[in-house]
C-alpha positions as CSV (number, residue, x, y, z in Angstrom):
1,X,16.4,0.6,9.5
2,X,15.6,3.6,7.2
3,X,17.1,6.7,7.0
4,X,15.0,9.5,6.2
5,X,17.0,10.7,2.8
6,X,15.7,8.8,0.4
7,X,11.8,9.6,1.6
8,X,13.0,13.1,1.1
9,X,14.3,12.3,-2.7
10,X,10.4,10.7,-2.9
11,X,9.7,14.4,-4.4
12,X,12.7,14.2,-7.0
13,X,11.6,10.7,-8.0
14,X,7.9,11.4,-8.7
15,X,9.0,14.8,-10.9
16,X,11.2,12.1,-12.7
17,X,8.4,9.2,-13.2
18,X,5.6,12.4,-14.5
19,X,7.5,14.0,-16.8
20,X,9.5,10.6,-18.6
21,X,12.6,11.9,-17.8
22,X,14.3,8.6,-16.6
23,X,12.6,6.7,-20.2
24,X,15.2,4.8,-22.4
25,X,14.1,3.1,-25.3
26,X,13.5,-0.7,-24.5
27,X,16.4,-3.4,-24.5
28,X,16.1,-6.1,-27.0
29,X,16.5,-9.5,-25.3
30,X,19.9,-11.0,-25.6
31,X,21.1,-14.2,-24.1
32,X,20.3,-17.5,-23.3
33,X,20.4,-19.7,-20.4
34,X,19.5,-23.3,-19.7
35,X,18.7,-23.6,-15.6
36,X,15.7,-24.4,-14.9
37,X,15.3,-21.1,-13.1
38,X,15.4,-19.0,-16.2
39,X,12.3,-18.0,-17.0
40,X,10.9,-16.1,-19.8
41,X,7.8,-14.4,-19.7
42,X,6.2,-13.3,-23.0
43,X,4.0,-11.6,-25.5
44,X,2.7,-9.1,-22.8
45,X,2.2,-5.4,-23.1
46,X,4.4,-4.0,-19.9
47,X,3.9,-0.8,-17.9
48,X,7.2,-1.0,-15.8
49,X,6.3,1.5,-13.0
50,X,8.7,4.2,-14.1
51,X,6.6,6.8,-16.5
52,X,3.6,6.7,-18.8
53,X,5.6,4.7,-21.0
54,X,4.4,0.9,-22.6
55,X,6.4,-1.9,-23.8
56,X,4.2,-3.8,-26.3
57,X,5.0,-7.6,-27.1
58,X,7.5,-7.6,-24.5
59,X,9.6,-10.5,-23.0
60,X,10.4,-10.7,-19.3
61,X,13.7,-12.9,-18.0
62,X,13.7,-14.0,-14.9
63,X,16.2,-15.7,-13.4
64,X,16.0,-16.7,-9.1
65,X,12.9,-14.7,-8.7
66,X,15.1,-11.5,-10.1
67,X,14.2,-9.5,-13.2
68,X,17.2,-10.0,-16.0
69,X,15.9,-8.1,-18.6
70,X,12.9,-6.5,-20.5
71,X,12.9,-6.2,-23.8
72,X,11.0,-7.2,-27.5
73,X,11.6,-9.7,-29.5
74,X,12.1,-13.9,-28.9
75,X,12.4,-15.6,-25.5
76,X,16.2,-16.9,-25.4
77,X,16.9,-20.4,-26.4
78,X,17.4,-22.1,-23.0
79,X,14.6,-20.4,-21.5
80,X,11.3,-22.0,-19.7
81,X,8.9,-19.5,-21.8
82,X,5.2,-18.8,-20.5
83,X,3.3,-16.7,-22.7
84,X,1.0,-14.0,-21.6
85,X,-0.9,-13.9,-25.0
86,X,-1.0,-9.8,-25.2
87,X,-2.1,-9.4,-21.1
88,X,-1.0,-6.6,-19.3
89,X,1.6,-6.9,-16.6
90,X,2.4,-4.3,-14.2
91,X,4.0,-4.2,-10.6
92,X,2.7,-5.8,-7.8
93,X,0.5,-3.2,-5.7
94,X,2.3,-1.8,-2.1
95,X,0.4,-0.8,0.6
96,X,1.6,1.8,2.6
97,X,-0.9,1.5,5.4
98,X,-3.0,-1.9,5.9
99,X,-3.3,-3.4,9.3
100,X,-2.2,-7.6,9.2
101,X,-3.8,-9.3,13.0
102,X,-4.8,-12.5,11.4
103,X,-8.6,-11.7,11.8
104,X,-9.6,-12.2,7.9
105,X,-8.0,-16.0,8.0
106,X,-10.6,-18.7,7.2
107,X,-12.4,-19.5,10.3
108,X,-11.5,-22.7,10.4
109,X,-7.7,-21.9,10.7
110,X,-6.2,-21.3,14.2
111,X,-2.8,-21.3,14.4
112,X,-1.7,-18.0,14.6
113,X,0.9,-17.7,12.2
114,X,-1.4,-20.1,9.8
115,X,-4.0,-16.8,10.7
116,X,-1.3,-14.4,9.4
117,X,-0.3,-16.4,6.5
118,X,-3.7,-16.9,5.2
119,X,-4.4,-12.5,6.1
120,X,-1.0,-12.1,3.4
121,X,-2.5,-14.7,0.8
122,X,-6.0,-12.3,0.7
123,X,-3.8,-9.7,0.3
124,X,-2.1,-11.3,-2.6
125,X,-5.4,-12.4,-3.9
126,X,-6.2,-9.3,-5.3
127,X,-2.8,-8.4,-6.3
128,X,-1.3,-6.5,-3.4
129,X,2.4,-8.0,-3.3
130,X,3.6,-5.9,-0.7
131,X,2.0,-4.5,2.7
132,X,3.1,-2.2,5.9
133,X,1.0,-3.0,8.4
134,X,1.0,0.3,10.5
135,X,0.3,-1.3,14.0
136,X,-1.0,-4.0,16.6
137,X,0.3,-7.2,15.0
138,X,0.6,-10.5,16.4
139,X,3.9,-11.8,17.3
140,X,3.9,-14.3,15.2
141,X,3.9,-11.9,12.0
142,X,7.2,-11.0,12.8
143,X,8.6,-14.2,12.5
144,X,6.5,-14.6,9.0
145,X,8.6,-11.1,8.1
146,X,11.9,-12.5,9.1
147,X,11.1,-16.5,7.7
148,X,13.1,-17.0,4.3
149,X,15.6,-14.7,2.1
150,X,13.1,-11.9,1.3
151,X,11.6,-13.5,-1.8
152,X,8.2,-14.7,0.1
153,X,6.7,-16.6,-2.5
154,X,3.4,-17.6,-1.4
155,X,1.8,-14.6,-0.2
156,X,2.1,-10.9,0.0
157,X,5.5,-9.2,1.3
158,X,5.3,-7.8,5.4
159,X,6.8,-4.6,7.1
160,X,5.8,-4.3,10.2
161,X,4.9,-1.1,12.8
162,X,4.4,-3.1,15.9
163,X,2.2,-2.0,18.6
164,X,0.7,1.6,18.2
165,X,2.4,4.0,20.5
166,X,-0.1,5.0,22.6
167,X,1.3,6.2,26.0
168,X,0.5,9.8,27.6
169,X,3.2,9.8,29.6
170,X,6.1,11.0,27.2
171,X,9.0,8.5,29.6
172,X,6.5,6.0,29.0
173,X,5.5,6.5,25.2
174,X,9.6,6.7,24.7
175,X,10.0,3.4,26.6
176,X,7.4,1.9,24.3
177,X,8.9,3.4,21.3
178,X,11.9,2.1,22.6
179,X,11.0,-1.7,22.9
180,X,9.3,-1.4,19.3
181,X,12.9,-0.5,17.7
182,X,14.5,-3.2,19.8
183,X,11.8,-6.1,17.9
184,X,13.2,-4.4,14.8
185,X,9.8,-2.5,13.7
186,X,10.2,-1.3,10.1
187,X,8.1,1.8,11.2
188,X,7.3,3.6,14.1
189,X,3.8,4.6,14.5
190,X,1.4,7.6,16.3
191,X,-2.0,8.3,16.7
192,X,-2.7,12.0,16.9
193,X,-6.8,12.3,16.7
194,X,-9.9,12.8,19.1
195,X,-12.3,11.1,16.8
196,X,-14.4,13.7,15.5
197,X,-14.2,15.2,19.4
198,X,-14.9,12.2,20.8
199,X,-11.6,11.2,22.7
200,X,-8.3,13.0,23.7
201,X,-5.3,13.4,21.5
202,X,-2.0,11.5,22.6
203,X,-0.5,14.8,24.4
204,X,2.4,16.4,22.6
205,X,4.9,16.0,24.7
206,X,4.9,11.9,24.4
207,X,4.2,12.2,20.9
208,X,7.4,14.5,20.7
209,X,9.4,11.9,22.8
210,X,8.3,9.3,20.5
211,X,9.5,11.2,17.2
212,X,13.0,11.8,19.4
213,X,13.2,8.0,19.5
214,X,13.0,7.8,15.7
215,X,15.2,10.2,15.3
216,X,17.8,8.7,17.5
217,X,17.7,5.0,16.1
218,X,17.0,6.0,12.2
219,X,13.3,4.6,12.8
220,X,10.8,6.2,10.5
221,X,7.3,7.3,12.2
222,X,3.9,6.8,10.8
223,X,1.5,9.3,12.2
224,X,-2.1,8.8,11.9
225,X,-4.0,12.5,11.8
226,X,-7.1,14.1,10.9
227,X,-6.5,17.7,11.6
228,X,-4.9,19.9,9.4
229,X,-2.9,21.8,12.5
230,X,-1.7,18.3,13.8
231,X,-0.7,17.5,10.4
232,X,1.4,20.9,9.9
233,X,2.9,20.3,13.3
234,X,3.9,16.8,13.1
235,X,5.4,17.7,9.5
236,X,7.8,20.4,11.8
237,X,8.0,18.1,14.1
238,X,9.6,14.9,12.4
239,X,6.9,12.6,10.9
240,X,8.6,10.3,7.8
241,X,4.6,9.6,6.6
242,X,1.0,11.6,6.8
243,X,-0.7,8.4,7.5
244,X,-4.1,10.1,6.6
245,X,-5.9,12.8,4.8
246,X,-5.9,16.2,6.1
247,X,-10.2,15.8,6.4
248,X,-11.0,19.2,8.5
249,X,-9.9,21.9,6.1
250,X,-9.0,22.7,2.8
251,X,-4.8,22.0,2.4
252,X,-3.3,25.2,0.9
253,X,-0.1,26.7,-0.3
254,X,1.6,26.4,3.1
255,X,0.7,22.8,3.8
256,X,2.4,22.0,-0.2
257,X,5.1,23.9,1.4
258,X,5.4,22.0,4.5
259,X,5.2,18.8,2.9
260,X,7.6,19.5,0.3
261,X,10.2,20.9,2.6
262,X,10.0,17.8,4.8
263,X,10.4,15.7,2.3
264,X,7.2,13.5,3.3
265,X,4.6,11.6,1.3
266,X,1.0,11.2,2.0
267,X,-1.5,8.4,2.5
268,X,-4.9,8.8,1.7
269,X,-6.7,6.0,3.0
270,X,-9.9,7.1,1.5
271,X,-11.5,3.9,2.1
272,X,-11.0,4.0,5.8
273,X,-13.7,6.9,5.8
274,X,-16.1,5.0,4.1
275,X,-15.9,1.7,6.2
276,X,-17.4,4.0,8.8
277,X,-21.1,4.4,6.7
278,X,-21.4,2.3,4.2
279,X,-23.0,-0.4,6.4
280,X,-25.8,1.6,7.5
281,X,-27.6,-0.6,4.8
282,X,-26.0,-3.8,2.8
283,X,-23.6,-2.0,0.1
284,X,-23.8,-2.8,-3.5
285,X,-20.2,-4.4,-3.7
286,X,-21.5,-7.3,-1.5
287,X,-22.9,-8.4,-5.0
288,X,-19.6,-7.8,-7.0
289,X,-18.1,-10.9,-8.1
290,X,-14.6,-9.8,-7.5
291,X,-15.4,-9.3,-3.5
292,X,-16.8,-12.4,-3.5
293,X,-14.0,-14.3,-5.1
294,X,-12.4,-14.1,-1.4
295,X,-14.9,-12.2,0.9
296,X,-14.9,-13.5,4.3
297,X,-18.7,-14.4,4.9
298,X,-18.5,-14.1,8.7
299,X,-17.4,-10.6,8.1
300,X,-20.4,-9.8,5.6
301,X,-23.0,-11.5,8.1
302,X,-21.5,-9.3,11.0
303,X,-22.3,-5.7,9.0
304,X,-25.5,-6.7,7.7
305,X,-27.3,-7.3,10.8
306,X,-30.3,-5.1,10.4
307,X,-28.9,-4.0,14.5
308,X,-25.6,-3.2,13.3
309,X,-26.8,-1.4,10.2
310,X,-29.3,0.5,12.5
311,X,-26.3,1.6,14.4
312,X,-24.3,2.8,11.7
313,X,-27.2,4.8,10.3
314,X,-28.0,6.5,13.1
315,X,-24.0,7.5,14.7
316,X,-23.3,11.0,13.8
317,X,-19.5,9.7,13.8
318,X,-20.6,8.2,10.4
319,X,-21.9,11.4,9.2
320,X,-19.1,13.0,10.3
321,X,-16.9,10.7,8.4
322,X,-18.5,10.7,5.2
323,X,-18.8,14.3,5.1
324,X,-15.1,13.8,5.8
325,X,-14.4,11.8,2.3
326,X,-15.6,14.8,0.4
327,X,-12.7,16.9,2.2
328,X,-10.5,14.2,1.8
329,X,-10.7,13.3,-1.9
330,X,-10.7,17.2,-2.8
331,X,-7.2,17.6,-0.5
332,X,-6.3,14.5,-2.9
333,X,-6.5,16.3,-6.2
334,X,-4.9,19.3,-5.2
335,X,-1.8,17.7,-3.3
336,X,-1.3,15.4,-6.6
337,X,-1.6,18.6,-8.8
338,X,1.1,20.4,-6.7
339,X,3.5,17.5,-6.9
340,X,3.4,16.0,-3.4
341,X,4.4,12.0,-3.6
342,X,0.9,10.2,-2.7
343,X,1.6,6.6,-1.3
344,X,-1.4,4.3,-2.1
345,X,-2.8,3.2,1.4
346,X,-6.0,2.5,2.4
347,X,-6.0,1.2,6.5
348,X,-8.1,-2.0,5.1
349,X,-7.8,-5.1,7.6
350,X,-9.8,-3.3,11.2
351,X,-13.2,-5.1,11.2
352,X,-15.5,-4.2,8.2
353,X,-12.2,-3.3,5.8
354,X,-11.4,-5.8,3.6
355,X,-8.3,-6.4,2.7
356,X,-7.5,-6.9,-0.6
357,X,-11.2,-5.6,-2.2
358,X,-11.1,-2.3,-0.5
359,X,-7.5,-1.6,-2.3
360,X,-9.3,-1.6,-5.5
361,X,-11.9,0.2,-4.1
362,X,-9.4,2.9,-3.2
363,X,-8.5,3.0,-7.0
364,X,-11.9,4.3,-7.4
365,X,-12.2,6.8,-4.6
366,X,-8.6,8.2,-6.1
367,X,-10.4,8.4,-10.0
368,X,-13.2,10.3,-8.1
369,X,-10.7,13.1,-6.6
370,X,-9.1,13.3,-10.4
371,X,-6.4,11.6,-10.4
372,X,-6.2,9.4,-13.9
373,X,-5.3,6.1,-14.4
374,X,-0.9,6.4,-14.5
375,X,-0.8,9.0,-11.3
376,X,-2.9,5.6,-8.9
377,X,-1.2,3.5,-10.6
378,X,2.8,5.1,-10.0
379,X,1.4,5.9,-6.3
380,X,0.8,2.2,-5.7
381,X,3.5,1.0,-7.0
382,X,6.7,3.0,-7.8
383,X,6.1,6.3,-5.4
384,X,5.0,4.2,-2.8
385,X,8.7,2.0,-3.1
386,X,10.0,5.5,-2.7
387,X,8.1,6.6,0.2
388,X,8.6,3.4,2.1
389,X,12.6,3.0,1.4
390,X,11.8,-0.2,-0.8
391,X,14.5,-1.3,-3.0
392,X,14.0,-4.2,-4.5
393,X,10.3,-3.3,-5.7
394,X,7.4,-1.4,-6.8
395,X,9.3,-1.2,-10.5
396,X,10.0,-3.9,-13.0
397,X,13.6,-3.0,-13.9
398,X,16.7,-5.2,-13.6
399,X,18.0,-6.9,-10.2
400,X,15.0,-6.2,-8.8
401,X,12.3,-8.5,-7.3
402,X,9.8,-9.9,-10.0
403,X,6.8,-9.4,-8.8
404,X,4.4,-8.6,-11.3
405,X,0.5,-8.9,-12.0
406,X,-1.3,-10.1,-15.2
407,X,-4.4,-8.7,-16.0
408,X,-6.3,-8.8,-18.8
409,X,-7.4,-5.8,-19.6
410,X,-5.7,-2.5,-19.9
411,X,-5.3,-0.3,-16.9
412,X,-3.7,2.8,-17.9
413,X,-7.1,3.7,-19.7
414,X,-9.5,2.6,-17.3
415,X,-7.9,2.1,-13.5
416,X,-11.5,-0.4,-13.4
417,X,-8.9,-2.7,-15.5
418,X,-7.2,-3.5,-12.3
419,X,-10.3,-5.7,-11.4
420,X,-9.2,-8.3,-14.2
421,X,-6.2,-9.7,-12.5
422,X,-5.5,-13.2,-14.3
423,X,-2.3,-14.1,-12.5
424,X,0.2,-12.8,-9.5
425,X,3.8,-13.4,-9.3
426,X,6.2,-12.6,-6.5
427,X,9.6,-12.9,-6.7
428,X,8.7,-15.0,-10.5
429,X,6.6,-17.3,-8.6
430,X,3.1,-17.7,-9.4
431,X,0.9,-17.6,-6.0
432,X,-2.3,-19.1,-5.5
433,X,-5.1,-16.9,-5.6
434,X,-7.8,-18.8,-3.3
């Protein structure tokens, strides 16, 4: 379980990570050793996660999936070396909101857990080494979370929400919040919305019974909004994560206050609002290469039916929404300019969100709202860590998990960079990017 602490020193660390004020000069790599687990990665320019801050020509040891050391100059003797040939490496991408069901597994697979599996590898396709999937998985996914020692080596790392808490009754919502923290949920999680007026809100009281429940068992709870009142309520009321953008009003002073005083990140999943209407005709990133490296086709026959596209053009809920991105990206820039800790998330993995793609096309949406290349790049990687009470990731620094992407192009000038992933490592192991 989390306790709620270090989400509240998520503030602290992001201050650190912008202003440098954690930077030491590199180490210089020191000794050997001859197991065959010892593993030196080298000749690559590495951006550890921690501040604006390069290491050019740098080795990486490795030893059992852990990082040993960084530093310039020769791989130890004794050492399996594999150069990188001047790539870029930077920490695996983390997900603070995605949704794993096993619906984006080849159609030909149908064991479940084979389905879940094959949804982690997409995820780790497109370099995204780590994923909390805020609701509604299938059983089996928690036995893929709990298989192994942590290091997951062939696909994308799991935390898991468990069935959205959806209950009017508060007994009832309790009860169900209840039997999530007895499966051992990483997160608790709450839907407060009416879909543009369109349905009624979980009432308060339940969603106040549910908060009690994470409270009381040291469960952190995910709360999906829209609204900015919900959102300034819920932030009073408990909530460890704003699992949305604020996308009815402009945020001010008092929500930056609110925010900071809770000690709570924020998620924008700007993607999730364009999933809504970008189907009302076929969208141009159906031709991009990089969503076709691993685009379910099923998926991309579904939206472009010309009834389904006909749909979509004529709901006003997709008006609604996309006038809702413009809100939502411009409550983006100025919660990043005030210092509130942005987690990368982007709700990718409902029908017509695909996993894996849509995270760089979040990395977009975020360049579009101002943010520049370091700030997306720290928010999905190490503030997103922070925010989710991950340890053993989201930096490259010593004892902690190695994984790591390679891509071949620099991404702290252009975030478009993170399109040329070459290679993705969890815990030092190369997985297989189908």
């Amino acid at each position: 379980m989390h306790s709620s602490s270090p989400r509240k020193a998520a503030i602290t660390f992001l201050t650190a990570v912008v202003c440098g004020c954690n930077a030491e000069p590199p180490a210089t790599v020191q000794s050997g050793n001859s197991e065959e687990n010892f593993v030196a990665y080298a000749g690559a320019n590495v951006w550890d996660g921690t501040g604006p801050e390069v290491i050019e020509d740098a080795v990486i040891l490795v030893r059992d999936g852990r990082i040993v050391e960084i530093g310039g100059g020769n791989p130890p003797a004794g050492a399996r070396t594999i150069e990188l040939d001047g790539a870029w490496v930077v920490p695996g991408f983390i997900n603070a909101h995605g949704h794993v069901s096993g619906r984006w597994a080849p159609d030909e697979v149908q064991d479940p857990a084979a389905r879940v599996a094959a949804e982690l590898g997409l995820y780790s396709h497109y370099g995204i080494t780590t994923v909390l999937s805020l609701g509604d998985e299938p059983q089996e996914a928690f036995a893929l979370r709990h298989a192994g020692d942590g290091s997951v080596p062939e696909h994308a790392r799991l935390l898991l929400a468990g069935p959205v808490v959806a209950e009017r009754d508060p007994h009832a919502a309790a009860a169900q919040a209840a039997d999530n923290v007895a499966a051992q949920v990483d997160w608790l999680k709450l839907r407060v919305d009416d879909n543009l007026g369109t349905a009624e809100k979980m009432p308060w009281p339940a969603v106040e019974a549910v908060l009690a429940v994470g409270a009381e068992s040291d469960t952190p709870v995910a709360t999906h909004i829209f609204y900015y009142d919900d959102a300034m309520r819920l932030l009073k009321a408990g909530s460890g994560l704003i699992a949305h953008s604020v996308r009815d009003r402009r945020v001010d002073a008092a929500f930056v206050d609110a925010i900071k005083e809770a000690g709570v990140c924020y998620v924008p999943t700007l993607v999730r609002e364009v999933s809504t209407f970008v189907y009302a005709e076929r969208p141009a990133f159906f031709e991009d290469p990089f969503f076709l490296e691993a685009a379910k086709r099923s998926d991309m026959e579904r939206v472009t039916q010309p009834g389904y596209m006909a749909e979509v053009a004529a709901s006003p809920l997709a008006a609604g929404y996309r006038k809702a991105l413009g809100q939502a990206q411009e409550n983006l820039g100025i919660l990043q300019e005030a210092g509130v800790p942005i987690a990368f998330g982007t709700d990718s993995g409902p029908p017509g969100r695909f996993p894996g793609y849509f995270e760089h096309m979040e990395f977009e949406l975020m360049s579009e709202a101002g943010l520049d290349p370091v700030q997306i790049l720290l928010s999905a990687t190490s503030v997103a860590a922070s925010c989710l009470d991950l340890q053993d990731v989201g930096t490259l620094e010593k004892g902690k998990w190695a994984d790591f992407l390679v891509l071949e192009q620099n991404p702290l000038e252009n975030i478009a960079a993170t399109r040329s992933l070459r290679q993705v490592y969890i815990a030092g192991h190369r997985v297989p990017r189908t």
